[in-house]
TORKOL-4160 file (C-alpha; in steps of 0.2 Angstrom, whole numbers, padded with zeros to 4 digits, m for minus):
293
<pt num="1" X="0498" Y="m0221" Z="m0366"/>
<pt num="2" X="0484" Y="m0234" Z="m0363"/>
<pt num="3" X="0469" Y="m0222" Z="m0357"/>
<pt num="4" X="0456" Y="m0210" Z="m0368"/>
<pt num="5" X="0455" Y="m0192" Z="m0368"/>
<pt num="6" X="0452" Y="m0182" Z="m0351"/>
<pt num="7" X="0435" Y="m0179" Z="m0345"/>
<pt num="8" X="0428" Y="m0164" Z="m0356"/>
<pt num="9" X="0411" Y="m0155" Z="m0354"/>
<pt num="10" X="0409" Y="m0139" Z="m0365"/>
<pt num="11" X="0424" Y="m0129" Z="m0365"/>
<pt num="12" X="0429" Y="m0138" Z="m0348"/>
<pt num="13" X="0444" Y="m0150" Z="m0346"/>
<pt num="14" X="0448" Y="m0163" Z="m0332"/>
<pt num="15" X="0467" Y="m0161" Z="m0335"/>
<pt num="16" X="0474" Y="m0163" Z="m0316"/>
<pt num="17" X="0475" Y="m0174" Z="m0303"/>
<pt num="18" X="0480" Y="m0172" Z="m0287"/>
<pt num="19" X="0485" Y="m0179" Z="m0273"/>
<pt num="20" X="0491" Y="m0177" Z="m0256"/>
<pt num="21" X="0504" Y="m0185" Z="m0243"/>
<pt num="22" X="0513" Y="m0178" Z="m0226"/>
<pt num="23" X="0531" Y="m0183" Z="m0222"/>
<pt num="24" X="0527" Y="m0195" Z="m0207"/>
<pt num="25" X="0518" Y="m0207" Z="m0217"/>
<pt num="26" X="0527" Y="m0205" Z="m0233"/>
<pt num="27" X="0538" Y="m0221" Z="m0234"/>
<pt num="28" X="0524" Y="m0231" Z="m0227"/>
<pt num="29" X="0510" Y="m0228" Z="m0243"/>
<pt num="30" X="0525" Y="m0226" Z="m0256"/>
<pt num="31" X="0522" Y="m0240" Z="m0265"/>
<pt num="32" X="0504" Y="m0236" Z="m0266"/>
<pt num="33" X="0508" Y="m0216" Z="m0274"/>
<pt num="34" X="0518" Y="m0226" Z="m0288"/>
<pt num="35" X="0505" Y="m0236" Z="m0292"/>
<pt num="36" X="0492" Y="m0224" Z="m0292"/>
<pt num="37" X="0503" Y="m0211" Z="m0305"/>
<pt num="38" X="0509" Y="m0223" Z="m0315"/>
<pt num="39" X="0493" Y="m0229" Z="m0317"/>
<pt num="40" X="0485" Y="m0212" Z="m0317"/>
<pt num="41" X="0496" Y="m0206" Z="m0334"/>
<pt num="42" X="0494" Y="m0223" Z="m0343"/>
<pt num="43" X="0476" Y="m0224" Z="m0342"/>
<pt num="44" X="0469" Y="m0207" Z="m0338"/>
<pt num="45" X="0483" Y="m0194" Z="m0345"/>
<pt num="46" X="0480" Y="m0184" Z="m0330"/>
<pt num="47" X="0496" Y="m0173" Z="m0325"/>
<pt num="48" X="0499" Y="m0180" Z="m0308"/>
<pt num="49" X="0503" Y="m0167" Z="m0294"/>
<pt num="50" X="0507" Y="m0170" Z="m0276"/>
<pt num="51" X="0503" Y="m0159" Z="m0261"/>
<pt num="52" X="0517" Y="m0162" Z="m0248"/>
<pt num="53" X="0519" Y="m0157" Z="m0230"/>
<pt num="54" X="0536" Y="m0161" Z="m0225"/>
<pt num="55" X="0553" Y="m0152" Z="m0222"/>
<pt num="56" X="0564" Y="m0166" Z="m0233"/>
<pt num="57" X="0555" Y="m0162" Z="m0251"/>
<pt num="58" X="0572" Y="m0173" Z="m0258"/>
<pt num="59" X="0563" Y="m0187" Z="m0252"/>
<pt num="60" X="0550" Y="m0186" Z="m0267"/>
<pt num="61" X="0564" Y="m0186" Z="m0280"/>
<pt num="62" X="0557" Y="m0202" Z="m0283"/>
<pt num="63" X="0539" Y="m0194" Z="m0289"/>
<pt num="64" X="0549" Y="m0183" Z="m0299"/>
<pt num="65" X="0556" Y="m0196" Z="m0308"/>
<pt num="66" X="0540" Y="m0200" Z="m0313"/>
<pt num="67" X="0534" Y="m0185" Z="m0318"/>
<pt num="68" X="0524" Y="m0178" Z="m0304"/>
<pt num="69" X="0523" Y="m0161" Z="m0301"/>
<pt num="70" X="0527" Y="m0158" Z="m0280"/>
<pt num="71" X="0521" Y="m0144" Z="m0274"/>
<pt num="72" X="0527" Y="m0139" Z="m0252"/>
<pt num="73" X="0512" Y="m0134" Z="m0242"/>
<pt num="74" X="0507" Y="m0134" Z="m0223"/>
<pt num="75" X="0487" Y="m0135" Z="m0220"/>
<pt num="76" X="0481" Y="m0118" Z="m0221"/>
<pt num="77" X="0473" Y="m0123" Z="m0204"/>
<pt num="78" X="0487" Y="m0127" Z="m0196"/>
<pt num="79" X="0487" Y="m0118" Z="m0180"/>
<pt num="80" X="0468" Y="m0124" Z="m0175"/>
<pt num="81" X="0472" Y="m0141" Z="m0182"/>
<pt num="82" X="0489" Y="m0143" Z="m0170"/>
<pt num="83" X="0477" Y="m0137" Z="m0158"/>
<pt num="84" X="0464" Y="m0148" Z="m0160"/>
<pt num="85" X="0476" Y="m0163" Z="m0162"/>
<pt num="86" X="0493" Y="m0159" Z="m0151"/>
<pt num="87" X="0509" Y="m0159" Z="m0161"/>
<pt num="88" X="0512" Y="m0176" Z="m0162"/>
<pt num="89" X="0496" Y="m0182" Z="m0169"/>
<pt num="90" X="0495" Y="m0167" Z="m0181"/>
<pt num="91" X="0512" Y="m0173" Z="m0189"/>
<pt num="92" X="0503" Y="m0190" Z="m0193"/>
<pt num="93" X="0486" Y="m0181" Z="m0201"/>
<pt num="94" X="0490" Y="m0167" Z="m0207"/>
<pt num="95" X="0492" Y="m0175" Z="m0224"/>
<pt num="96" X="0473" Y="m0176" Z="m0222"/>
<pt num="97" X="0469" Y="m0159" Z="m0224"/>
<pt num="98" X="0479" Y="m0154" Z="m0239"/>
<pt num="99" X="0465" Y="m0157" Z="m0252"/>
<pt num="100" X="0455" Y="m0143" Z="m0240"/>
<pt num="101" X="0467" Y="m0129" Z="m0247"/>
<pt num="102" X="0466" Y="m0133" Z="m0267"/>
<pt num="103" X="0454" Y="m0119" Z="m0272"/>
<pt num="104" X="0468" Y="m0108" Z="m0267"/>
<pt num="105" X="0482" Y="m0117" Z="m0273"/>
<pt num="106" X="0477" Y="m0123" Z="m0291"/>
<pt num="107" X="0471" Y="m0106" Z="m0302"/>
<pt num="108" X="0472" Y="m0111" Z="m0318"/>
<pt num="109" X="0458" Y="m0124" Z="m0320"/>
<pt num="110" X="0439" Y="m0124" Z="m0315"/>
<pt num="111" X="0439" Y="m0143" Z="m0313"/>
<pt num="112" X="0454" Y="m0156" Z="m0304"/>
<pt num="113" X="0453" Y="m0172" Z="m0298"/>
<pt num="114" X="0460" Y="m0175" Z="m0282"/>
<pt num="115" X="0462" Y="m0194" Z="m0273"/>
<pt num="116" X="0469" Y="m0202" Z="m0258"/>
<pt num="117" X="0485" Y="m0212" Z="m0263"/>
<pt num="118" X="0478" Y="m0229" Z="m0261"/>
<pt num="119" X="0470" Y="m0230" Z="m0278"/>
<pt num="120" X="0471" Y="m0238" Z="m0296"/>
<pt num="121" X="0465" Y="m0229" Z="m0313"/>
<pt num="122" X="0458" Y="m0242" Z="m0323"/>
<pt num="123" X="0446" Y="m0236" Z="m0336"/>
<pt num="124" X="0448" Y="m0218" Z="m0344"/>
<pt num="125" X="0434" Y="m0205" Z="m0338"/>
<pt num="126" X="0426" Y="m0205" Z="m0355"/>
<pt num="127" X="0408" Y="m0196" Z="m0351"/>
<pt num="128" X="0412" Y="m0189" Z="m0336"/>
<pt num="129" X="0400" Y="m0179" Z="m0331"/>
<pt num="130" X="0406" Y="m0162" Z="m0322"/>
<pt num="131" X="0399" Y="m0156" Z="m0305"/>
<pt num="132" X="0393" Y="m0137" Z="m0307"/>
<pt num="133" X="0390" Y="m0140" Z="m0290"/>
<pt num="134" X="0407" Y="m0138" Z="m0277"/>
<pt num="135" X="0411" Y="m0156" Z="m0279"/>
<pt num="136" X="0406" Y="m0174" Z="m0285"/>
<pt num="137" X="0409" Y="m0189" Z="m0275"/>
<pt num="138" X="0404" Y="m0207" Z="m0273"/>
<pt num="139" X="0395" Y="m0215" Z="m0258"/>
<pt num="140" X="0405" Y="m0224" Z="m0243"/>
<pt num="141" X="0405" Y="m0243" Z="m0241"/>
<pt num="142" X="0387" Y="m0247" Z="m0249"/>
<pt num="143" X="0383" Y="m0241" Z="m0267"/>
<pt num="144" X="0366" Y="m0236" Z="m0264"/>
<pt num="145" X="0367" Y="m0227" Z="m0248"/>
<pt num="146" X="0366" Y="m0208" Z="m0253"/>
<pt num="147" X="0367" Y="m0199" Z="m0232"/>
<pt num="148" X="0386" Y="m0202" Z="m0233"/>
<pt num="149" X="0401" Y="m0200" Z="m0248"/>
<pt num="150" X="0420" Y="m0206" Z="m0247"/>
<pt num="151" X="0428" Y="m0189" Z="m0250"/>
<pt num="152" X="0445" Y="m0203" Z="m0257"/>
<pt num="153" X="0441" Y="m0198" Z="m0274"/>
<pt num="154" X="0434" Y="m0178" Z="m0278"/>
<pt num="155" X="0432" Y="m0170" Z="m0293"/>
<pt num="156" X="0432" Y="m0151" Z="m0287"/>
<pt num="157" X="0423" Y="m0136" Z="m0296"/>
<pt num="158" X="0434" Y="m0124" Z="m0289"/>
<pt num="159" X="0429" Y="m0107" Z="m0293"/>
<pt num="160" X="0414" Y="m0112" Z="m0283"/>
<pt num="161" X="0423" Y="m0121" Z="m0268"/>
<pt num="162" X="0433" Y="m0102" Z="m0268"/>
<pt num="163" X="0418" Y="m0094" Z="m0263"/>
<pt num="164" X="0413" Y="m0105" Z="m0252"/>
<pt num="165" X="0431" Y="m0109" Z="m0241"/>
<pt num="166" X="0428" Y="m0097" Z="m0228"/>
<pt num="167" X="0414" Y="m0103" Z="m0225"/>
<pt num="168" X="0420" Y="m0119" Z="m0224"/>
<pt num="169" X="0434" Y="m0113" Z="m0213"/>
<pt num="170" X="0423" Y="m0107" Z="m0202"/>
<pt num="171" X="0414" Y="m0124" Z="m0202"/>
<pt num="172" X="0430" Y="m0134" Z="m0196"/>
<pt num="173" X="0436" Y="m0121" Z="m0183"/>
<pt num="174" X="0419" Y="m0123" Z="m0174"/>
<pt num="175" X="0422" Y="m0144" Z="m0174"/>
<pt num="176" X="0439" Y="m0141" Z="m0169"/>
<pt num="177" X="0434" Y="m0133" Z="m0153"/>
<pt num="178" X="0417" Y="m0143" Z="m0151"/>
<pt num="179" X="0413" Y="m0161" Z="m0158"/>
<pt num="180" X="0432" Y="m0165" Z="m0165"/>
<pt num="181" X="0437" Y="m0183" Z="m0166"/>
<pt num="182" X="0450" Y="m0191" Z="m0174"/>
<pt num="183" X="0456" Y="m0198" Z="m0188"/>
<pt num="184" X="0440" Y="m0197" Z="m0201"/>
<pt num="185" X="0437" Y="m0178" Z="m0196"/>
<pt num="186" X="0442" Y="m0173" Z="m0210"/>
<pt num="187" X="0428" Y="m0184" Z="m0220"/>
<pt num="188" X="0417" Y="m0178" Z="m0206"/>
<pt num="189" X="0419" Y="m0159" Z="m0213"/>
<pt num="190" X="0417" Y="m0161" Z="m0229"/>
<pt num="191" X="0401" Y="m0170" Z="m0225"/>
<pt num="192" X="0396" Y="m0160" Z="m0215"/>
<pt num="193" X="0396" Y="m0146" Z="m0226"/>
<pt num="194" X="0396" Y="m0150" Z="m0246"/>
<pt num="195" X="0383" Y="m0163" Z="m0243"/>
<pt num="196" X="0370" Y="m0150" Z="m0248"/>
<pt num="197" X="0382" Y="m0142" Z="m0260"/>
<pt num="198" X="0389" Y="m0161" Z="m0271"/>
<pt num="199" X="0383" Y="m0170" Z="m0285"/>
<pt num="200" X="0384" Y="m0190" Z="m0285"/>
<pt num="201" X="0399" Y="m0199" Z="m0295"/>
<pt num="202" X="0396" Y="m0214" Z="m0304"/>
<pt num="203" X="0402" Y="m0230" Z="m0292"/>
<pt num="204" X="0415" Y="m0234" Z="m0306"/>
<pt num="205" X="0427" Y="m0217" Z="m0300"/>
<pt num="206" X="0426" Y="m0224" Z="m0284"/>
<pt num="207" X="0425" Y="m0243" Z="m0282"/>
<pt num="208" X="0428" Y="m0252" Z="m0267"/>
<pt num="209" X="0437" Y="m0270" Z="m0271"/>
<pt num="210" X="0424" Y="m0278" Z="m0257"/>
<pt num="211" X="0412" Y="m0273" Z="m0268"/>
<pt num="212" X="0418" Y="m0287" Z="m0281"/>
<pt num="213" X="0426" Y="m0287" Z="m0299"/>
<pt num="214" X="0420" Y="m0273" Z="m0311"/>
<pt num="215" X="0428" Y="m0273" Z="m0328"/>
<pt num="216" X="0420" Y="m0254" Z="m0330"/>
<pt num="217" X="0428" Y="m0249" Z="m0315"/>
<pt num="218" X="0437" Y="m0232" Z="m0318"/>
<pt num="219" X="0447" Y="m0228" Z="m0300"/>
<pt num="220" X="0450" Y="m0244" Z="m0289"/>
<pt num="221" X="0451" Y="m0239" Z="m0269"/>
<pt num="222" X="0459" Y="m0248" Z="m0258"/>
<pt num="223" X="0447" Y="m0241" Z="m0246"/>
<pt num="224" X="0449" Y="m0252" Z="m0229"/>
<pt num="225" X="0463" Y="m0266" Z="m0231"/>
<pt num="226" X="0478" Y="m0261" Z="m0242"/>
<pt num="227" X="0488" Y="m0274" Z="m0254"/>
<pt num="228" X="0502" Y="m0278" Z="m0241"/>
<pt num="229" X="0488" Y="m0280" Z="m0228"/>
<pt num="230" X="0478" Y="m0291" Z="m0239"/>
<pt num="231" X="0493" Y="m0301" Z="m0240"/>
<pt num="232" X="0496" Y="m0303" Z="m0222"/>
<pt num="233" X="0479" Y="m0309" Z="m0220"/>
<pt num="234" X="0479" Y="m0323" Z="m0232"/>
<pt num="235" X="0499" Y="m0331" Z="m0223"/>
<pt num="236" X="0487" Y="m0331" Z="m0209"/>
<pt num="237" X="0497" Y="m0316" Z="m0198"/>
<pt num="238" X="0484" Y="m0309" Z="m0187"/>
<pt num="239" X="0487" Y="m0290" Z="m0189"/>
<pt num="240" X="0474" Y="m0288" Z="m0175"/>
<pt num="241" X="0462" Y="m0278" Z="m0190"/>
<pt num="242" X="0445" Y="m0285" Z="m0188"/>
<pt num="243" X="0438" Y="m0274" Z="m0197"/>
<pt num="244" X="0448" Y="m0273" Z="m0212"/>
<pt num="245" X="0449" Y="m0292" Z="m0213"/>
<pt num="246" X="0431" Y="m0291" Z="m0212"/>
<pt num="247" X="0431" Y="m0280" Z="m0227"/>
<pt num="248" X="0446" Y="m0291" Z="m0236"/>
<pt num="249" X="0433" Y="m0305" Z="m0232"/>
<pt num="250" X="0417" Y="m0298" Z="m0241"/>
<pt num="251" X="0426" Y="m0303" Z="m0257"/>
<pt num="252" X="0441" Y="m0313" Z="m0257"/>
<pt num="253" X="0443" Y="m0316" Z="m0274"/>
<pt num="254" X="0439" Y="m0299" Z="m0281"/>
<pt num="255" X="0454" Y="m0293" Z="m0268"/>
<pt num="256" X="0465" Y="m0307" Z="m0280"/>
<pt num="257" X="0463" Y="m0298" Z="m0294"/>
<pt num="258" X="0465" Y="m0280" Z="m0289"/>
<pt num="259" X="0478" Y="m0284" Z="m0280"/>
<pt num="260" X="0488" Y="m0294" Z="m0296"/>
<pt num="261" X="0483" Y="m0278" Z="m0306"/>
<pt num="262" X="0492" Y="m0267" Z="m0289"/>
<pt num="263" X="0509" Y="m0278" Z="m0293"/>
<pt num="264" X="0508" Y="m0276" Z="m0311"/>
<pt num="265" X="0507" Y="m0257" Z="m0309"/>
<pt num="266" X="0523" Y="m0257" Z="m0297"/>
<pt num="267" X="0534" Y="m0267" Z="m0305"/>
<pt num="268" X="0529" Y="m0253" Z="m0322"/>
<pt num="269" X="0531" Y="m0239" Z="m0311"/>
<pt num="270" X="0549" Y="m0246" Z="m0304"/>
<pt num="271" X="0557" Y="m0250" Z="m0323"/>
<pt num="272" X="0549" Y="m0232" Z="m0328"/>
<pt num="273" X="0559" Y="m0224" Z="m0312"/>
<pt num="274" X="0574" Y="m0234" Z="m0320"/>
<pt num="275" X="0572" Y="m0227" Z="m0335"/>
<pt num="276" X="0571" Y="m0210" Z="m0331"/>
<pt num="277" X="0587" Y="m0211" Z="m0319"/>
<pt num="278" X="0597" Y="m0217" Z="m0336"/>
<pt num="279" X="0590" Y="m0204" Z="m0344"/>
<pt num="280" X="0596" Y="m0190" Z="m0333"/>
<pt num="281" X="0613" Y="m0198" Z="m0329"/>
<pt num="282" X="0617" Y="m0200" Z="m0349"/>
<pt num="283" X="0610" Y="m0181" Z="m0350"/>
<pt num="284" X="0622" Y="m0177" Z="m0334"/>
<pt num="285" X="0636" Y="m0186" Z="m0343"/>
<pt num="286" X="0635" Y="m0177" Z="m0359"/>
<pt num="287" X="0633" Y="m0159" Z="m0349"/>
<pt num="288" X="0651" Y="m0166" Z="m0341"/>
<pt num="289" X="0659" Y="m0171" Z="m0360"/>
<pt num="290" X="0655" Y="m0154" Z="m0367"/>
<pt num="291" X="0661" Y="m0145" Z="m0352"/>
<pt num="292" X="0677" Y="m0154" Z="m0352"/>
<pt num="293" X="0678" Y="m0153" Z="m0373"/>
């Protein structure tokens, strides 16, 4: 293991991460989940676990493999949010509002880490500062600008976000049925209501590659134009993205780099998947020899 010790205050531990991923967009970031656990146990020895809202969970025998923790949910919301949305657009962003639902679902910790799934741990957390307010997060797309966070990368006091989910609950209902647009809503709520209730994350947890190279960068966020994107871009295929290439465009060469690093992390992620599957079928074969013995 690469990284440092998780992020301790007092007698508190950051020992979780979390993330979150519906079925209909499952084979499309898959790529991107691998990197970020692989990346998350070498460098942050966090114990990855995923939030999945699907009916095939045998589809994530991959994460398995490399030691995540799936755990089968539907959005605690669900019938206000198929509403809002219609069934076929709540199959696409549902995923979305899994992280909502973690104060009930993890009981055993005061603090977790959730991200989205387009990220890169870089740096351990060492002096992490822990929120005693609900959460902590980091801003948007300009580092200094304090009216707006990227709710991407949370760390979660969650005895406090307890208390406060109905609340909360009752928060998104009302935009369901009033103000409700489609997809960043779910950043919309949290905004809208832990803005007066969150503490600020250093940038490094939540770095933006358009925002340049940073060698004390701790979480990379592919935040706008992902790696195979970025790639598009530079062949020249017009994806029709303008505003994703604009980002891409911000800092080309910063892209260069994160985007080596995102390879480097796949191809370790995909000979740690082989390793585990030789691993299991030797174990299955030997269950076999001393059955037939």
């Amino acid at each position: 293991m690469r990284g440092g010790d998780p992020a301790r205050q007092g007698g508190d531990a950051l020992t979780k991460w979390y993330f979150a991923i519906n079925e209909a967009g499952l084979e499309r970031v898959r790529n991107q989940i691998h990197v970020a656990v692989q990346s998350c146990r070498e460098v942050a020895g966090l114990l990855p676990h995923c939030l999945y809202s699907g009916e095939d969970v045998s589809r994530l025998d991959d994460l398995r493999e490399l030691g995540v923790t799936v755990i089968p949910h539907r959005p605690l919301l669900e019938k206000e949010l198929r509403e809002g949305y219609g069934d076929e657009k709540y199959e696409v962003f549902c995923g979305h509002w899994l992280r909502g639902d973690l104060p009930l679902i993890e009981t055993q910790e005061k603090y977790i880490l959730y991200t989205d799934v387009d990220v890169m741990f870089r740096r351990p957390f060492d002096g992490l500062k822990l929120p005693e307010k609900a959460v902590a997060a980091a801003p948007e797309q300009q580092q200094r600008e304090k009216r707006y966070f990227n709710s991407g990368v949370l760390v979660m006091n969650l005895p406090v976000m307890r208390d406060l989910l109905p609340a909360f609950h009752e928060t998104i209902r009302a935009r369901l049925k009033n103000d409700f647009t489609y997809p960043p809503h779910d950043q919309g709520s949290f905004n809208a209501f832990y803005h007066d209730k969150m503490e600020w994350l250093p940038v490094e947890m939540n770095w933006k590659p358009y925002w340049g190279e940073n060698p004390q960068a701790q979480i990379v966020h592919f935040h706008g134009p992902k790696p195979r994107q970025i790639d598009r871009f530079k062949a020249g295929i017009d994806e029709r993205r303008p505003a994703l290439q604009a980002l891409w465009a911000r800092n080309p060469a910063a892209y260069d780099v994160y985007v080596a690093e995102f390879d480097a992390w796949l191809r370790e992620a995909n000979a740690a998947r082989r390793k585990a599957r030789r691993k299991m079928e030797r174990r299955r074969l030997r269950k076999l020899a001393a059955l037939a013995g």
